[in-house]
C-alpha positions as CSV (number, residue, x, y, z in Angstrom):
1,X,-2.8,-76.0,27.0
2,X,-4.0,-76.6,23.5
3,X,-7.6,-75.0,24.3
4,X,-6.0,-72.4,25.9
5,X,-3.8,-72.1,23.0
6,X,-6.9,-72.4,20.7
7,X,-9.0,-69.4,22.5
8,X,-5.9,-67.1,22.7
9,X,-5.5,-67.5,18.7
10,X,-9.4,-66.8,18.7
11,X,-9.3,-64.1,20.3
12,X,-6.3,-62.3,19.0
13,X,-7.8,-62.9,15.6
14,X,-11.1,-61.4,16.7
15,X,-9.3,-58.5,18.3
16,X,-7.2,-58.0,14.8
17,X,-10.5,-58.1,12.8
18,X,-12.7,-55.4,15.2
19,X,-9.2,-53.3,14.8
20,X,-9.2,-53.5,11.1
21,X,-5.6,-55.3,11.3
22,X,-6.3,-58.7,8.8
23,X,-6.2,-58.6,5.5
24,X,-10.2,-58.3,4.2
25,X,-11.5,-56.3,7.1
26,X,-14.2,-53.6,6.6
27,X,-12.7,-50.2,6.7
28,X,-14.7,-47.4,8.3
29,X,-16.9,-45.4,6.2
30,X,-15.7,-42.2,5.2
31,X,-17.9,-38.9,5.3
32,X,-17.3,-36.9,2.5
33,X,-19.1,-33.1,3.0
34,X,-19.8,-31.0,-0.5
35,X,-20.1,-27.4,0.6
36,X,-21.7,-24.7,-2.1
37,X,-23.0,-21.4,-1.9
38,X,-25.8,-22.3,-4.3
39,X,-28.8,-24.4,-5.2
40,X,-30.3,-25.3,-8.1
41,X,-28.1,-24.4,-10.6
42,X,-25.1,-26.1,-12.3
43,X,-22.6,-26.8,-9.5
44,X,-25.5,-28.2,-7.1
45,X,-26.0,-30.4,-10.1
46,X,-22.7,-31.6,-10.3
47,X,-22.8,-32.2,-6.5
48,X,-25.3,-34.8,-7.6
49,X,-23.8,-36.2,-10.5
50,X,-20.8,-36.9,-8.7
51,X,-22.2,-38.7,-5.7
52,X,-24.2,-41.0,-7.9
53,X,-21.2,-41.4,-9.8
54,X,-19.1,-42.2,-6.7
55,X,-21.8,-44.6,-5.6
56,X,-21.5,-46.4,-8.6
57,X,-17.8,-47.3,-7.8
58,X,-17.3,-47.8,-4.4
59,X,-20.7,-48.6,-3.1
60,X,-21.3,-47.2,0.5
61,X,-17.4,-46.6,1.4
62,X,-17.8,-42.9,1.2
63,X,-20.9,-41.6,2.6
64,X,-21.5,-38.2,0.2
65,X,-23.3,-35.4,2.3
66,X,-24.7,-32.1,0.2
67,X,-25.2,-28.9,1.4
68,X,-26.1,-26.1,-0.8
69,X,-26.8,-22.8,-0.5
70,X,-24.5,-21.9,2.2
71,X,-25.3,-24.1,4.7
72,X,-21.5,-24.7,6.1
73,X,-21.3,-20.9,6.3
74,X,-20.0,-18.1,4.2
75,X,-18.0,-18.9,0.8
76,X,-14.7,-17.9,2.8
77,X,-15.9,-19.9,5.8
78,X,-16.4,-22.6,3.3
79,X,-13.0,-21.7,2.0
80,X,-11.2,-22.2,5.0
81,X,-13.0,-24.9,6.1
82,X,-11.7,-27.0,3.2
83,X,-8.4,-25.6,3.8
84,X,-8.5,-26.9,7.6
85,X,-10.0,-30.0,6.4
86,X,-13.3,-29.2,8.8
87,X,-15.1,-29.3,5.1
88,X,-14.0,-32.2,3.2
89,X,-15.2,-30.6,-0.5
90,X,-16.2,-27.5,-1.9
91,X,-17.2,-25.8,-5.3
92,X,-17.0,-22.4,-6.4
93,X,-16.4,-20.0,-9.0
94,X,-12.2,-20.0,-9.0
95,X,-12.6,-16.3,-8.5
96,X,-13.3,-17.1,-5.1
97,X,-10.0,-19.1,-4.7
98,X,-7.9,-16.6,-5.7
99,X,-7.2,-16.1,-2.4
100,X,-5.8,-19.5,-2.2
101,X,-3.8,-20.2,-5.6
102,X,-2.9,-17.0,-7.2
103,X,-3.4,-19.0,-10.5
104,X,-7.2,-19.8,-10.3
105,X,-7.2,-15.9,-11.6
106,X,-6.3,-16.5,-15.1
107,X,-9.6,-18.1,-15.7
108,X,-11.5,-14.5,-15.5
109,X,-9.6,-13.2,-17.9
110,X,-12.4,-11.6,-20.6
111,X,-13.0,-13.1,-24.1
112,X,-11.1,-15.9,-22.8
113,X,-13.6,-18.8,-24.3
114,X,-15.7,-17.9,-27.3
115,X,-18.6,-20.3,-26.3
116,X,-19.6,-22.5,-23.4
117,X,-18.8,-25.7,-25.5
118,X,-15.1,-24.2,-26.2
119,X,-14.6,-23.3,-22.1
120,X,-15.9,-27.3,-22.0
121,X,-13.1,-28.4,-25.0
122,X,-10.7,-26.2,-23.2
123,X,-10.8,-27.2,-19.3
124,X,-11.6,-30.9,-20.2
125,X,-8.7,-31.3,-22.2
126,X,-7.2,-34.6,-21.0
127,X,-3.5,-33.3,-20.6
128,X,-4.6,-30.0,-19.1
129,X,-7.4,-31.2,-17.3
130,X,-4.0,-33.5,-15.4
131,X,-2.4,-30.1,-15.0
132,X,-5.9,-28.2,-13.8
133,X,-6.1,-31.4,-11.1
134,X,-2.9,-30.8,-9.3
135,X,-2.7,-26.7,-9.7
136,X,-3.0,-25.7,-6.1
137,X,-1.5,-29.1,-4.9
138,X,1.0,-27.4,-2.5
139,X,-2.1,-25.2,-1.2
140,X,-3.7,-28.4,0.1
141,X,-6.1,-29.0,-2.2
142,X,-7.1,-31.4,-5.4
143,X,-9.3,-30.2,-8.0
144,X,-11.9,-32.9,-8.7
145,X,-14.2,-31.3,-10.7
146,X,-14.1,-28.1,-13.2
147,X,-17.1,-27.3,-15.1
148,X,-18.8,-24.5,-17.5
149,X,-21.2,-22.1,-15.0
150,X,-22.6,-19.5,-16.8
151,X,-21.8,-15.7,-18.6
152,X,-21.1,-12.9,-16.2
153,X,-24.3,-10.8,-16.5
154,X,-24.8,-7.7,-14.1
155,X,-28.0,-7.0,-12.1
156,X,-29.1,-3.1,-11.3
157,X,-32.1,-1.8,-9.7
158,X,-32.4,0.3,-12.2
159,X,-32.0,-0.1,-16.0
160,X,-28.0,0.0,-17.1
161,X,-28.3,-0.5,-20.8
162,X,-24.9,1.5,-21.4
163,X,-21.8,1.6,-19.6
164,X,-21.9,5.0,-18.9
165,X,-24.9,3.5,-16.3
166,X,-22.9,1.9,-14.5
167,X,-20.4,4.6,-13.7
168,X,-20.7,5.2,-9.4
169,X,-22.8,2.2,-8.9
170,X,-21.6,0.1,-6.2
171,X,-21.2,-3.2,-7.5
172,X,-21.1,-6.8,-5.4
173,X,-18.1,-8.6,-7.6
174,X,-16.5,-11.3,-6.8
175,X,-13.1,-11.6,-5.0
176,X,-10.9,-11.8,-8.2
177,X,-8.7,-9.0,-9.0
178,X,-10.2,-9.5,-12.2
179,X,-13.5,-8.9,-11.6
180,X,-12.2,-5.7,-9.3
181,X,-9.8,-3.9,-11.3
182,X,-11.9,-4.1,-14.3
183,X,-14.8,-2.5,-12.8
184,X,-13.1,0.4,-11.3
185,X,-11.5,0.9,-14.8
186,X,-14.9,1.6,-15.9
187,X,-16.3,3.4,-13.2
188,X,-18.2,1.3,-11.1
189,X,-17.1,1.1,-7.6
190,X,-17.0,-2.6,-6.9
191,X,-17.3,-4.3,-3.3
192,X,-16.4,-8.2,-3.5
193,X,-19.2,-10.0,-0.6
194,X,-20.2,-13.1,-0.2
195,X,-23.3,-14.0,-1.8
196,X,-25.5,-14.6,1.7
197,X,-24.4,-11.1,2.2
198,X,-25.9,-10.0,-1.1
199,X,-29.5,-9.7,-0.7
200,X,-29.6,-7.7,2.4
201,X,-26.9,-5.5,0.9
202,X,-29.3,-4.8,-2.3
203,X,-32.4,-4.2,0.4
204,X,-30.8,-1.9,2.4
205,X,-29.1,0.0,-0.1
206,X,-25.9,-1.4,0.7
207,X,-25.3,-1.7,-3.0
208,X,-26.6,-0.6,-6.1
209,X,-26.2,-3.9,-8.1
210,X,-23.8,-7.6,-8.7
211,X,-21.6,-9.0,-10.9
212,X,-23.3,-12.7,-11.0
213,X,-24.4,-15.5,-13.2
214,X,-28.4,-15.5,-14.5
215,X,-28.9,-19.4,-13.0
216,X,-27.8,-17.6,-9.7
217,X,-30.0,-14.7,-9.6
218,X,-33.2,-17.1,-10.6
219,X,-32.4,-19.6,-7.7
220,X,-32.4,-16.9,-5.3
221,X,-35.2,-15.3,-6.6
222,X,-33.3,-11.7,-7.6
223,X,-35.8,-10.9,-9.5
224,X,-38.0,-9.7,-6.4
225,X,-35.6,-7.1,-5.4
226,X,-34.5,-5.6,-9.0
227,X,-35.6,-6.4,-12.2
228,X,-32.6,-5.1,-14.8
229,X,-29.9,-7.5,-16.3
230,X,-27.4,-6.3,-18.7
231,X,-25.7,-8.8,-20.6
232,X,-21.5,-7.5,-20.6
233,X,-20.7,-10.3,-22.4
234,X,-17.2,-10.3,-21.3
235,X,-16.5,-13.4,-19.5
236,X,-17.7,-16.8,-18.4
237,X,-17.6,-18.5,-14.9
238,X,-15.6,-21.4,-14.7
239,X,-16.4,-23.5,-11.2
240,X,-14.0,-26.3,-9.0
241,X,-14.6,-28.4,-7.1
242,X,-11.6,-28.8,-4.3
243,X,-11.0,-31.7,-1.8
244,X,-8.9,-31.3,1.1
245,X,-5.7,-33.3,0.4
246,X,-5.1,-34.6,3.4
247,X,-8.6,-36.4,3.2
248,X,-7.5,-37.6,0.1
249,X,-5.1,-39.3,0.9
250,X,-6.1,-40.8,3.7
251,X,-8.4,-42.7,1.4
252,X,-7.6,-46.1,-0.3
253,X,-6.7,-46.1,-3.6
254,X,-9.4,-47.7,-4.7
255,X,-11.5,-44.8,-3.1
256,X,-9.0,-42.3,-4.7
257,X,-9.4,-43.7,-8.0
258,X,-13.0,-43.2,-8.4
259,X,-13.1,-40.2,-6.6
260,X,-11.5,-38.7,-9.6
261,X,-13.0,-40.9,-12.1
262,X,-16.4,-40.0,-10.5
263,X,-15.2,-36.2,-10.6
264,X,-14.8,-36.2,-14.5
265,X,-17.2,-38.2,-15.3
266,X,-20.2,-35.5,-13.9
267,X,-18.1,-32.5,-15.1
268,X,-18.7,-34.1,-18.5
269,X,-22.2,-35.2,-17.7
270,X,-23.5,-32.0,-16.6
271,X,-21.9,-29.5,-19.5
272,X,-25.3,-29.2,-21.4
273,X,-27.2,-29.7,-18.6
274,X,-25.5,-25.9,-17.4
275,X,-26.0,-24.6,-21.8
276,X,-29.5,-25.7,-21.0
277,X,-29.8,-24.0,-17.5
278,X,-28.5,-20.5,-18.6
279,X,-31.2,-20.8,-21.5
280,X,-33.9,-21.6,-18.8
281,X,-32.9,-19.8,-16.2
282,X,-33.3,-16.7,-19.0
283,X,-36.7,-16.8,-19.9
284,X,-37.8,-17.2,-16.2
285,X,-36.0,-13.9,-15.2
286,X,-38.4,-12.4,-18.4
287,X,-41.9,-14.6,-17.3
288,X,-41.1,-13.2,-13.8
289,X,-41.0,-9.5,-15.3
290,X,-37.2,-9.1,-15.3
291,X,-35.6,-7.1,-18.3
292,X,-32.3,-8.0,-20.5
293,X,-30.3,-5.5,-21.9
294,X,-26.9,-5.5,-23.9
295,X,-24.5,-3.3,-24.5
296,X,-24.2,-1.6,-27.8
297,X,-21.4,-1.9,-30.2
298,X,-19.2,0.9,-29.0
299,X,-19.8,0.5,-25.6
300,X,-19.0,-3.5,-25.8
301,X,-15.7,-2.3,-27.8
302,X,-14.5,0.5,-25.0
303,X,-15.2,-2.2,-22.4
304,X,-13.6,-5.2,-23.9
305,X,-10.7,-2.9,-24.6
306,X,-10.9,-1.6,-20.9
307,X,-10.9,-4.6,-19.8
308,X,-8.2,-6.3,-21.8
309,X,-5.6,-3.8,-21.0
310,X,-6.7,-3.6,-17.2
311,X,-6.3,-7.8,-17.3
312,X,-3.3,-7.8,-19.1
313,X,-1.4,-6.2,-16.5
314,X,-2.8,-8.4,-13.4
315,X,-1.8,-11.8,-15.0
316,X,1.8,-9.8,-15.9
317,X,2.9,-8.7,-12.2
318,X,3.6,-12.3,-11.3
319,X,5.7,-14.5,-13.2
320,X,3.7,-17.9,-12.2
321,X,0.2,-16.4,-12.9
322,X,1.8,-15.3,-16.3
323,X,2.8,-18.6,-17.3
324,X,0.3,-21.1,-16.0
325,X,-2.3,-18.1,-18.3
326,X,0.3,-18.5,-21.3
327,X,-0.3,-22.6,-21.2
328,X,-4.3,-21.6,-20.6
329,X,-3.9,-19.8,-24.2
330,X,-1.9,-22.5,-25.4
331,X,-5.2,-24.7,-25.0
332,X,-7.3,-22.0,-25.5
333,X,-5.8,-21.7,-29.0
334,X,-6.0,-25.4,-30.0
335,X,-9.7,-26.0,-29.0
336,X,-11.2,-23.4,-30.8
């Protein structure tokens, strides 16, 4: 009886253990997929950053797996994906999760940041970097990471050094209402796509130009298909990185905890790293025969007045939008 007694205690223990049921026992290691529409630039950077980072913490629990440049499908397949929790991460522009917290739009707005270290000051505030975390909560997702992209420039295939150039042009934006509106105020006729859809739009004909950011249009090589950047200097691209909730919290909180330590510490780490970028990524677009226009001083002052008035009255039709932007200003106001 007392072997018996012995082997069943053995065995039940054993059983317990395989099962993860005692106290000690190895947990499973959890995949964690990072989904981007691009390469090379500041948000595949972060991507990097942040798995180092996380490696640094928890060791081999979570097993981080990158793919850039569209690999998981289309920037709303990627969307959803995260949603449905197929997609454990993804990072983006917030224009493109607009669709998916209302909110993410007030970040567009134009002349919102004077510089890229302000943007940095502004989102990385601790007390609204808390608020920035949680934002789309009740959408299903976290943000983890928020960091400074690059300026909104505009590529053409043919020079569009005044505004009055841009008039008719169809124009790839983004899926923002503020990126939309703003260009139809002006005269451009803008057509939000997904950016593997771009370059055989621009081939074809299919458009005329893009709203986009200068690192992006170097990764992908732009410069082959048209050669003519004008600088709006209106806004700048502010990028997040999501996690499915649900994943989340199915992770320990030990994993939890550096998951978002890990988050903020690569969205700090990689700031100059995208300065730096926009800086390189311009003088490649002029060694690779590319021209960089601005606007004028009138023309800047009709847009930026456009563009104001045509914003102003997006983030006022709903009353949630309006305030979560009047709490943005709040901070925009005290980092400057």
């Amino acid at each position: 009886m007392f072997k018996f007694g012995r082997l069943s205690a053995l065995a039940l223990a054993s059983f317990l253990l395989i099962e993860g049921g005692l106290p000690g026992a190895a947990q499973a290691q959890s995949v964690m997929k990072m989904a981007s529409a691009t390469i090379n630039d500041v948000q595949h950077e972060w991507q990097k950053v942040f798995a180092e980072e996380l490696a640094a913490r928890v060791g081999d629990q979570v097993k981080v797996e990158i793919y850039p440049a569209s690999q998981l499908g289309t920037i709303p397949r990627m969307v959803e994906g995260v949603l449905l929790g197929t997609i454990e991460s993804f990072i983006s522009p917030t224009a493109f999760l607009v669709g998916v917290e209302p909110k993410f739009k007030i970040f567009d707005a134009p002349g919102l940041f004077d510089s890229p270290e302000h943007l940095g000051r502004t989102i990385h505030d601790p007390d609204y970097r808390d608020r920035l975390e949680t934002m789309a909560l009740d959408k299903g997702v976290r943000v983890i990471g928020a960091i400074y992209n690059s300026p909104f420039v505009v590529l053409t295939k043919e020079p569009a050094p005044k505004l009055a150039d841009l008039k008719g042009l169809k124009i790839r934006t983004f899926a923002s209402p503020l990126q939309i509106e703003p260009m139809l105020a002006i005269g451009a006729n803008p057509l939000p796509l997904p950016l593997s859809e771009v370059v055989p739009a621009l081939q074809s004909g299919g458009i005329d130009g893009m709203l986009a950011g200068m690192p992006i249009l170097v990764a992908f090589k732009f410069y082959d298909i048209a050669k003519s950047v004008t600088d709006l200097q209106f806004s700048m691209i502010t990028s997040v990185n999501v996690v499915n909730e649900t994943w989340f919290q199915s992770q320990t909180p030990e994993v939890q905890a550096a998951i978002r330590a890990a988050g903020r510490a690569a969205e700090n780490a990689v700031l100059q790293w995208g300065i730096d970028n926009v800086a390189r990524t311009n003088g490649v677009w002029l060694e690779k025969g590319g021209k960089i226009f601005e606007l004028n001083a009138e023309d800047r002052a009709e847009m930026t007045k456009t563009f104001k008035e045509v914003s102003d009255q997006i983030l006022s039709d709903d009353a949630e939008v309006a305030s979560e932007y009047l709490k943005l200003l709040s901070v925009v106001d005290a980092t400057r």
